[in-house]
C-alpha positions, 0 to 999 in steps of 0.5 A: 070358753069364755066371752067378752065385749067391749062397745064404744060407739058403733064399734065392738071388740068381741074376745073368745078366750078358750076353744069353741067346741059343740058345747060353747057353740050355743054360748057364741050364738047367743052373744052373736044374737046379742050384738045383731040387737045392738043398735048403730053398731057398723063395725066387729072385731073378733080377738081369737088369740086363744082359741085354738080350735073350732067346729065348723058349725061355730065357723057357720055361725061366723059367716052367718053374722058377717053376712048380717053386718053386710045387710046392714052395711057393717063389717067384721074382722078377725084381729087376734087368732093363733097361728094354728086357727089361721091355717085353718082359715086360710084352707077352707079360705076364710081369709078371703072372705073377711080380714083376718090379722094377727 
C-alpha cells in the first residue's frame, strides 16, 4: 500500500493505492496523525479507487479521523472507491455516516 497527498489550501486529497491490510494499517495511521497536525485544514478527501479491501481497524481509524474533522468543524469524504469496497461500506452503512462517490 502506498499513500499520497496533495494540500492546497485548507483542502487535501489523500490516494491509498493498494489493499489496507494489518501490516500497512500503521502506515494510515500515521499519515492520518500527520493531516490532524495540518493547520487550517477543513476539508479531506480520500481517492480509494485501488483498494479493494480493508480491516475493520483501518475502518476504525477512518472514523476516528472523521470525528476529528467534526471537532474542528471540518469534513471528509470518499471520492474514489472500487465497487467491491463500496458494497462494504454500504453494509456496515458507511455511507451514512460520511459521503461516499465513486
Amino acid at each position: 500500500m502506498t499513500i499520497t497527498e496533495t494540500i492546497n489550501g485548507g483542502r487535501a486529497l489523500v490516494r491509498i493505492d493498494g489493499n489496507i491490510d494489518s501490516d500497512s494499517g500503521h502506515d494510515l495511521s500515521v499519515k492520518l496523525m500527520e493531516l490532524m497536525e495540518v493547520d487550517g485544514l477543513s476539508h479531506v478527501a480520500f481517492d480509494l479507487s485501488t483498494v479493494n479491501t480493508v480491516t475493520s481497524s483501518a475502518i476504525g481509524k477512518l472514523l476516528n479521523f472523521f470525528k476529528f474533522m467534526n471537532s474542528k468543524e471540518g469534513s471528509m469524504e470518499i471520492k474514489g472507491i472500487s465497487e467491491t469496497l463500496l458494497n462494504q461500506f454500504r453494509e456496515i452503512h458507511l455511507d451514512r455516516i460520511f459521503p461516499i462517490s465513486q
